[in-house]
N, C-alpha and C positions, 0 to 999 in steps of 0.2 A: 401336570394337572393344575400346578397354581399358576400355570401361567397362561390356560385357556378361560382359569374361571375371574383373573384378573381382564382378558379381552370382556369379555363378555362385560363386565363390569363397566370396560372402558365404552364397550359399544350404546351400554344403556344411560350412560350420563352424558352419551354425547348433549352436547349444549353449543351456542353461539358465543356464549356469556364465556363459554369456559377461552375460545382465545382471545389472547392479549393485542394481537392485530390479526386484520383484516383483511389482509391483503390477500394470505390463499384463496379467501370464500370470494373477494372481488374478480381473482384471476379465474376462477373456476365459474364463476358465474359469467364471465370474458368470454369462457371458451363456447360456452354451451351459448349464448347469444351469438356467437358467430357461426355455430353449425345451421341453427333456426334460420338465421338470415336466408340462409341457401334455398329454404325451405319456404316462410311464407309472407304474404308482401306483409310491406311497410310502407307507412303515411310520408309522402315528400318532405316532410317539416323533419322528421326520425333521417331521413336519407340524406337531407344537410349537412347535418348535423353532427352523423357518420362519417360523412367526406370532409368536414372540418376537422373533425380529429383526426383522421389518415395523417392528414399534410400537416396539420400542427405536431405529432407523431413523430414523421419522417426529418419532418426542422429540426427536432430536438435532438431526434440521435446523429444525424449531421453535426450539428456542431460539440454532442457530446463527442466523437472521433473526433474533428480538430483539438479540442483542449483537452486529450488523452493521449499521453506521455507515452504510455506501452500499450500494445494491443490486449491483453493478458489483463490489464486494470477493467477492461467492458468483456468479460467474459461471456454473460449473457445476451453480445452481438448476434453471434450467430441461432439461438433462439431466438432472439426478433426478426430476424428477416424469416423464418418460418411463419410466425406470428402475423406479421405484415403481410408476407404473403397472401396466407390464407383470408386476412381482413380486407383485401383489396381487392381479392376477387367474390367475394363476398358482399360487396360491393355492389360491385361489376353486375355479378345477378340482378341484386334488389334493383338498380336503375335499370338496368334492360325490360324487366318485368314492369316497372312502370312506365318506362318510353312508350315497349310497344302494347301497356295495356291502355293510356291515355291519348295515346297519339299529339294533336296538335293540346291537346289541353293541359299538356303536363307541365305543371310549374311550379317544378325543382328549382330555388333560387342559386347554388352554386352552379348548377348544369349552364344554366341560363348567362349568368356571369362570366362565366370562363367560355361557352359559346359568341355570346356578344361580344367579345374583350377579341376574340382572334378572327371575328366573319367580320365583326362591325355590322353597317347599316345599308350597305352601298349594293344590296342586292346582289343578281347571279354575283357579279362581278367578286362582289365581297366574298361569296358559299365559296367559289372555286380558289379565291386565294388562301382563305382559312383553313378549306381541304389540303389545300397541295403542302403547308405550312405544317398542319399536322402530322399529314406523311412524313416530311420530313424528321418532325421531333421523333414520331414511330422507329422509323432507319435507325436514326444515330442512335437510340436506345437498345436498338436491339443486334446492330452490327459492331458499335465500336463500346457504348460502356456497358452494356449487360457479358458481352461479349470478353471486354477486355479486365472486368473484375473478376468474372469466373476463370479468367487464363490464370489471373496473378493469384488466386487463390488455389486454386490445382499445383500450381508449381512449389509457392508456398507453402503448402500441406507434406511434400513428397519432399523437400529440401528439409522441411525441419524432422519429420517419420524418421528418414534418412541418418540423418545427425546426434539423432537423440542418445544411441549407442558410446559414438564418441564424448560428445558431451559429458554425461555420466560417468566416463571412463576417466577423464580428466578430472572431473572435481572429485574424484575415490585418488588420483597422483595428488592434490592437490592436499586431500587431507590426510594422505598417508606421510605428507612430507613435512606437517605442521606449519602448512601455510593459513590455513582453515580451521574452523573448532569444527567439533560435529554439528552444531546447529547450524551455522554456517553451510555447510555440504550438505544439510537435510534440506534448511530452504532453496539452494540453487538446485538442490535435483527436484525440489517441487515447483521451482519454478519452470524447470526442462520441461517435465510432464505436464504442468499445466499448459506452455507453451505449445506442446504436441496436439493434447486434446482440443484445444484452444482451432488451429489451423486446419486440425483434421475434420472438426466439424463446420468450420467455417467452407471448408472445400464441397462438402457437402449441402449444407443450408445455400451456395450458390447457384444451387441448381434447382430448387426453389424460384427462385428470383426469375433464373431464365426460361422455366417453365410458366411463370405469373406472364414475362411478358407475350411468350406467341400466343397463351390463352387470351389476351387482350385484345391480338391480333386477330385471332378468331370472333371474339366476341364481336369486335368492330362492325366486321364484312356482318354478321349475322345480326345485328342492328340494321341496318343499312338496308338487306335484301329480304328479310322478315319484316321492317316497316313499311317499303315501297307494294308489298305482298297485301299484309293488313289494310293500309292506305287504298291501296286504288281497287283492289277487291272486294275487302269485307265495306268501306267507310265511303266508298266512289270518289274519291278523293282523283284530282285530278293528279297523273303522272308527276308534272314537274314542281306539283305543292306538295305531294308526297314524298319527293326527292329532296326539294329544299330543306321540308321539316325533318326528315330521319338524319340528311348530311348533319346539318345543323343540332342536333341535338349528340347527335354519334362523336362530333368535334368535341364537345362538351364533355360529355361523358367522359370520350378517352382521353382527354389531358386531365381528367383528374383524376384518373387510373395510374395515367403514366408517371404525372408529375411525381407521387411518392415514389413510385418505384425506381423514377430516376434518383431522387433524392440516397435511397437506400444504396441502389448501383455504385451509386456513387460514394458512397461514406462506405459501404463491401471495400471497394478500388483502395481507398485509402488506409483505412486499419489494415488491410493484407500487404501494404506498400510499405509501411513505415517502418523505418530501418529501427532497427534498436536503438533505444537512447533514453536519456534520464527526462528528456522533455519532451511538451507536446507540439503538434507536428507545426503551430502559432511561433513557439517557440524558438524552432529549429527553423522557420525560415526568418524569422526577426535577426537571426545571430549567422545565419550563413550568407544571408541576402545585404549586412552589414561589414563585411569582414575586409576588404579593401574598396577604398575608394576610390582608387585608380579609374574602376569597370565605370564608374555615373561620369568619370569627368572627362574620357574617352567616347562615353553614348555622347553627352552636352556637347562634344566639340563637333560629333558624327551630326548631330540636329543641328547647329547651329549654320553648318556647310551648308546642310541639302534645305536649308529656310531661301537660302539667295539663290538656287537652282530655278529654272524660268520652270513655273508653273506649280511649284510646290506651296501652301500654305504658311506665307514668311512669318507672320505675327504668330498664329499658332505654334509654330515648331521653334521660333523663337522664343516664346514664352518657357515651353518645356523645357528646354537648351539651358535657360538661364536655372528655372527651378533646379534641374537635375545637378546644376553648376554648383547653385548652395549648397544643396545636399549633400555634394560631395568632398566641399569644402567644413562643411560640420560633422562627417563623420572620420575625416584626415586628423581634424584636430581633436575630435575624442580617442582615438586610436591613438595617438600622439602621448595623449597625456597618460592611458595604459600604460604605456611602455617608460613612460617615464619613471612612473612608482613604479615599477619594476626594476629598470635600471637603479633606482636609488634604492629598494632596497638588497638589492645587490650590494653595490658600494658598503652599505653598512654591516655586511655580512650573511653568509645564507644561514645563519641561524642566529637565533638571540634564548636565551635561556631565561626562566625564570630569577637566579642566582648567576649573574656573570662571573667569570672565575677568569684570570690568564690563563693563555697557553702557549706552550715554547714548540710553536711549528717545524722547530728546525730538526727535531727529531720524529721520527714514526715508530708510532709502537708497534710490536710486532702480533699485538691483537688489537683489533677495532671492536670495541666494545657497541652493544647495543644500549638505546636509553632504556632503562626501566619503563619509563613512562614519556610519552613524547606528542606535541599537538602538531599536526602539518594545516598548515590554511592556503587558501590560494592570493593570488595576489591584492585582491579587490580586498580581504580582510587585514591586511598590511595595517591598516591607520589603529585598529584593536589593541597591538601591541608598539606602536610609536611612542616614543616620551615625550615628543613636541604635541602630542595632540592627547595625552595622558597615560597612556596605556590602561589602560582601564581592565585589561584581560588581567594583568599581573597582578591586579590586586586581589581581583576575585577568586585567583588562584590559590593566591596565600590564605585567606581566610578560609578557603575549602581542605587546604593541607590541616590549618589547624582545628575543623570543625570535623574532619575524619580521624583527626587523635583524639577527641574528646565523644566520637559515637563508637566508634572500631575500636580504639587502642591500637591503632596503626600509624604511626608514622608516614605516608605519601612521600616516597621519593622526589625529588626536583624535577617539576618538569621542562624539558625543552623544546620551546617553541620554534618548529621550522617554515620558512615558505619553502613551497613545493609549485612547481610552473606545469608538472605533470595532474595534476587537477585542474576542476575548473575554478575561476577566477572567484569565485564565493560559496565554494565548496571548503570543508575541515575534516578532519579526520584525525581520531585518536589511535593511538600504537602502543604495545605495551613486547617492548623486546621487542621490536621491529615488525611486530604484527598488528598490525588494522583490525580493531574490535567495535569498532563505531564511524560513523560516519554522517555529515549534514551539511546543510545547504544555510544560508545566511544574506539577507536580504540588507543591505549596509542602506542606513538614513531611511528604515526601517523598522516598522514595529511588528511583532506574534501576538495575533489577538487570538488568546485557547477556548474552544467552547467548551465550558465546562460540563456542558448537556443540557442545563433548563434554561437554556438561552429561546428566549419568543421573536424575537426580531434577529435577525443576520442586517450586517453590513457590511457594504459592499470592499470587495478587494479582491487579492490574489489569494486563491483556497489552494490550501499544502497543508501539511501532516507535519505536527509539532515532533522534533530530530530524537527525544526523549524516550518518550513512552507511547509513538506514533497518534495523539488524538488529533482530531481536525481541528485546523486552525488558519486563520487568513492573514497575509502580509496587508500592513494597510498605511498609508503617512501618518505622517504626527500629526496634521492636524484632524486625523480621526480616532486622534488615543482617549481626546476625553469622553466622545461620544460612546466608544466601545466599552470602555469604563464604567460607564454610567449604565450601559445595557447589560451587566455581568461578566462580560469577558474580563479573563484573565490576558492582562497588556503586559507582557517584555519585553527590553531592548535589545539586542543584537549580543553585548557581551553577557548578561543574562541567561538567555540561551546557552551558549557554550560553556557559562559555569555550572547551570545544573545538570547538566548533559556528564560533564567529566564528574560533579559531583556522584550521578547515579553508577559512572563506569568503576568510579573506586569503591562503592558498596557492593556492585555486582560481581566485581573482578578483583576483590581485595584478596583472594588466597591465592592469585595469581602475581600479583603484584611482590607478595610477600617472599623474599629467596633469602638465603642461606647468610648472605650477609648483614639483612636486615635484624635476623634472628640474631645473630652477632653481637649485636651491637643493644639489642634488647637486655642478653644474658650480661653485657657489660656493663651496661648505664643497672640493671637491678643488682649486681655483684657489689656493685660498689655501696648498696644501701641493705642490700639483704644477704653478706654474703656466705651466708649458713645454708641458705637456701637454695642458694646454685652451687654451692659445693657438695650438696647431698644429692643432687640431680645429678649434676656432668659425672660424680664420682670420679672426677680425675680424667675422665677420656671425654677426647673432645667427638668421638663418636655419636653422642646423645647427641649433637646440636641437630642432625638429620631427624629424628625421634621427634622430636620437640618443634622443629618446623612441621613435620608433618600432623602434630596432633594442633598447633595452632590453627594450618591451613583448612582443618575439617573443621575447627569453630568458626572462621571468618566464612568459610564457604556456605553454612547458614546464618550467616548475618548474625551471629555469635560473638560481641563482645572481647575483646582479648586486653579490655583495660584493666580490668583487674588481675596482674599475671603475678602479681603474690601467689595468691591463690592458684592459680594455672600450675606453679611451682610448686608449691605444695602437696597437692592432689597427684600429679608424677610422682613426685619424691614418694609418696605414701605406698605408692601400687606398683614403681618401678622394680621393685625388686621382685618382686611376684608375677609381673608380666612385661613384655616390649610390644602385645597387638596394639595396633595403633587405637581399633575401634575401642577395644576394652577402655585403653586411659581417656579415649576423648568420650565416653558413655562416664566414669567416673567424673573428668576435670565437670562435664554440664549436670552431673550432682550437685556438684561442689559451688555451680555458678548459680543455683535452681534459684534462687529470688531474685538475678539478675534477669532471666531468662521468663518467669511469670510476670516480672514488672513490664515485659516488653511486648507482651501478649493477651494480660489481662484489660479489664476495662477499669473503668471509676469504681466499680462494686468490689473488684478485685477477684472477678470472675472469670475464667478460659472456656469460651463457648469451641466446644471442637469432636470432630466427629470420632467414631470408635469404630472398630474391627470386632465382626462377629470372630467366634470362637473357631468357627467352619474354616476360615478365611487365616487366622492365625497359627492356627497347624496345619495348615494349606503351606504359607509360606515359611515355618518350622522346615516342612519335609522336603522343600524344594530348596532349601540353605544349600550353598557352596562356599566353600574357605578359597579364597584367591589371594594374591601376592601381596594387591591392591583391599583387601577387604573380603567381608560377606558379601557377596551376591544372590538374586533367586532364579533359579536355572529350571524355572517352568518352560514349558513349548509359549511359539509364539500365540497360537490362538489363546490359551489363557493368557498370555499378556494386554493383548487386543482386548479381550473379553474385561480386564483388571481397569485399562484404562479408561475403558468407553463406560463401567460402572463411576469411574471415579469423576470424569468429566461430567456426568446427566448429576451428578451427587453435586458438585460444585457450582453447579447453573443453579441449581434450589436454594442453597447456602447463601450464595452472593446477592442475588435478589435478594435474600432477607436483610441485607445489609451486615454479613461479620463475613470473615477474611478465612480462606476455608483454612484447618487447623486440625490435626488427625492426632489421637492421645491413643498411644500404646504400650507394650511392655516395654522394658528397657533391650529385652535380646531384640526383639521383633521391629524396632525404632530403626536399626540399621537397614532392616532388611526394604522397610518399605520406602525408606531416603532411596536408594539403589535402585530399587525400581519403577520409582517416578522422576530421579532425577533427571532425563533425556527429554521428556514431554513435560514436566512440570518442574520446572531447576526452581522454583520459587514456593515452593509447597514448604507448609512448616510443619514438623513430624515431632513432638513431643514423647517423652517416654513419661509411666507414670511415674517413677524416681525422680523425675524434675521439677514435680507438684510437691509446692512448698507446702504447711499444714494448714496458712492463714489463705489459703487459695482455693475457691471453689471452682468447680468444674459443671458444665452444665452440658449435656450429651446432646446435639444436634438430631443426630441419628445413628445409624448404623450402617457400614458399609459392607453387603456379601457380597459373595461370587454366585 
């Protein structure tokens, strides 16, 4: 009941004012001007107008396919070639309706343009060449590329359908074997499926297209023997002015029919063609069309031959012979100098460490350890870590080791920095225990200009997705750092990037980072200064240090503080005796931490804006408690899960536009339970218990969140 007298509600405030954009009411006001078209004329100056947008339209998404890396990135392709479709022949109408209701007086200035531009002036002579001309562009549209994008999209659809199974089945080996986290495996299997959905409707939506174009072909003929009909009939128009005027407008017509939907055939052809890769399809031939030199200065020597052959174009092919000769001589010598910083760093070793240490090669150990923490770069970011050229990576590194002992109270293990020649040449990737957690790209003798959002002006460059926290962001020279600067962009350099990058991977992956000997070494360096305090803990067996890692790793795993480990010490020592759940002592040690934990969450007032759990909702997840190995879990069905999320996600979209950080206050049993089950879709959610509200702390209730 409350949730029809809430529609009802919704239905009577509908308003324009109430959304924030416009675009629905534009699209929807789109669609419904395109049915009408079909339906009633429109003034020649509306029909321009129309066919100017078409083909400025079809430009756009043409080249959005070229400078689109993955099919998957233009998902909504195959909804516009519906879209276009149906606005092309829609079109198609409105000009037939005026062709054959104005006859010789019709004057539609693109028709006219695009008629003129392929009859010309030159009478019959001209109708029949512009006719036979169009035929032509008609054929090739409709036997080899309408023809041949809807093959490669059919095939494409039934290859990826096909595969989807396997795929999926792999990244479930993949994560079964700890090669992948589960977010990991969640995004590539959404990637499969959007991939699937992606091809399956593009298989679709191409039949669209290749029905647009024999409707044109239809249209054409019935232009043509509809206006010779009108003409010499209803107007006494003579036969062959009759003929002239309908070929001649009919031309017109259909190359501006055609031309979009060649344009679309054609960008269809492409996105269903494009192999999988990290670039776009500009890209992939700038670097494969580059890749030996040999191929230009083999053609230069083939052109330069057939220039002194009796009859061939000496100067011309001469000319090209020589260009192609350059060119292949300056892409030898950049290839060259590749392989050179390669080779050299080689020579100097394939790894270099933050901390060099010797090593006595002459023996092998009999385990190969993993690095804790490890950077791989490709060749091109070599000069980052050089000492002839500063290294400038090693510094930033150090300071981030020591700026993550004074926010964490984690010590950052050493990292070491590898080249890797199995990436690409300005590509990096961070590892923690030999697993790839991060990954990015790096533009060397280049800047990251971030749009922080109220950016008014863009300038121009290469547009990429900052390797961080993915916002958009453009590669641009140095000599556009001040100008971008001055426009609000956020400007960084190349080793900037990879320092905050690894900076966010050790705030996000600190309890991962953190292993057993780390902890070690923690209980040692504090033994020495407190050691009353570790001797009432370990009690003698070194069995606690597992205990005590694990209640560390659930405070750093919410970005929990672990510098003050007095305290941390303490707080065990008081409650060990009475219990070993790990949840219990890490619900008491963030008692114990609770004015570290409100300093880090409140504002200037010293106030936690944060949301609350109805009472419905709280013994909801009470009754569906389960005690596991690992913890409390809530062992609801999946539809309440679903149902749990999509409340909490609509609840978070209201929160954030207001500007605070969404923040949920609960009991202290109930604080675990609802960590547990948002951790998978929200790992960054912060869950307070009320026991960690210190007394100088106020608290101010956002809302309320039911089921």
């Amino acid at each position: 009941m409350a949730d029809e007298v809430g529609q009802v509600k919704g239905l009577r405030g509908f308003n324009l004012s109430n959304y924030k954009s416009l675009e629905p009411v534009i699209i929807a006001v789109g669609a419904i001007v395109m049915v009408f078209m079909f339906i009633l004329p429109i003034p020649t100056l509306l029909l321009d107008f129309f066919m100017s947008l078409n083909l400025v339209l079809t430009i756009i998404i043409l080249f959005i396919v070229i400078f689109t890396a993955k099919p998957t990135q233009f998902s909504i392709f195959p909804s516009l070639l519906l879209i276009t479709a149906v606005y092309g022949l829609a079109i198609n109408v409105c000009s037939t309706r005026l062709i054959l209701t104005l006859g010789v007086d019709f004057d539609g200035a693109m028709i006219n343009a695009f008629s003129t531009f392929v009859v010309g002036s030159s009478g019959n002579e001209g109708l029949v060449t512009g006719f036979v001309i169009f035929i032509i562009i008609l054929a090739v549209q409709v036997f080899v590329i309408t023809k041949g994008a809807t093959r490669i999209s059919e095939v494409k659809a039934r290859f990826t359908l096909d595969e989807i199974s396997v795929t999926i089945m792999g990244i479930e080996n993949e994560y079964s074997s700890g090669a992948i986290t589960l977010e990991e495996a969640q995004e590539k299997k959404r990637q499969v499926r959007l991939a699937a959905d992606f091809f399956g409707n593009m298989d679709g939506a191409s039949k669209f297209v290749s029905g647009s174009v024999k409707v044109s072909i239809f249209i054409v003929v019935i232009n043509i023997l509809a206006g010779l009909l009108i003409g010499v009939i209803f107007r006494n128009e003579s036969f062959s002015n009759a003929l002239a005027t309908y070929i001649r407008f009919t031309i017109g017509d259909g190359l501006l029919s055609q031309i979009p939907t060649l344009l679309v055939s054609v960008s269809s052809g492409l996105i269903a063609a494009k192999v999988e890769s990290d670039y776009s399809l500009a890209e992939d031939l700038t670097k494969q069309f580059t890749n030996d030199a040999l191929v230009y200065g083999i053609t230069a020597a083939v052109l330069v031959i057939m220039a002194f052959l009796p009859g061939f174009p000496t100067i011309l092919l001469l000319l090209m012979g020589v260009l192609l000769g350059l060119f292949a001589w300056f892409l030898q010598r950049k290839n060259t100098k590749k392989t050179t910083i390669a080779a050299s760093a080689a020579q100097q070793g394939k790894s270099a460490g933050v901390e060099q240490k010797g090593q006595n090669v002459s023996k092998t150990s009999p385990i190969v350890p993993l690095d804790p923490l490890s950077l791989e770069i490709g060749i091109a970011l070599i000069p980052l870590v050089d000492k002839e050229k500063g290294a400038e990576l090693f510094e930033r590194i150090t300071r981030i080791r020591r700026t993550a002992a004074l926010e964490l109270g984690l010590v950052a293990p050493e990292m070491r920095i590898v080249d890797n020649m199995l990436i690409e040449p300005d590509e990096y990737c961070f590892k923690i225990r030999g697993v790839e957690v991060a990954r990015g790209k790096i533009r060397m003798e280049s800047y990251l200009a971030i749009n922080s959002g109220d950016i008014s002006e863009e300038i121009p460059g290469e547009r990429t997705l900052e390797p961080t926290f993915g916002l958009p962001a453009i590669w641009i020279p140095e000599s556009s750092r001040a100008r971008a600067e001055m426009l609000g962009y956020t400007v960084v350099d190349p080793p900037s990037i990879i320092a905050t990058h690894l900076t966010e991977i050790i705030k996000r992956k600190a309890a991962d980072i953190l292993d057993r000997q780390m902890v070690q070494d923690i209980v040692d360096a504090l033994h020495e200064k407190k050691p009353a305090v570790v001797d009432d803990v370990m009690n003698g067996s070194k069995l606690r240090l597992g205990l005590i890692q694990k209640v560390l790793q659930s405070l750093l795993s919410e970005q929990v503080s672990i510098r003050d480990i007095v305290t941390i010490f303490e707080t065990i020592s008081d409650y060990i005796t009475v219990t070993s759940d790990i949840t219990v002592l890490t619900s008491k040690v963030r008692q114990a931490l609770a004015p570290q934990i409100c300093a880090q969450y409140a504002d200037a007032q010293k106030t936690i804006h944060a949301l609350l759990l109805s009472a419905d909702l709280t013994q909801k997840l009470l009754d569906n408690r389960v005690d596991t190995i690992n913890g409390p879990l809530v062992g609801w069905n999946q539809a309440t899960q679903r149902q749990w999320l999509k409340e909490l996600a609509d609840t978070f979209i209201g929160i954030q536009k207001q500007g605070y950080q969404p923040i949920i206050l609960t009991t202290e049993e109930v604080r675990p339970l609802v960590k547990s089950a948002t951790i998978r879709d929200f790992p960054n959610l912060v869950v307070l218990a009320a026991t960690e509200i210190t007394s100088d702390t106020q608290v101010e209730a956002l809302g309320e969140i039911t089921l």
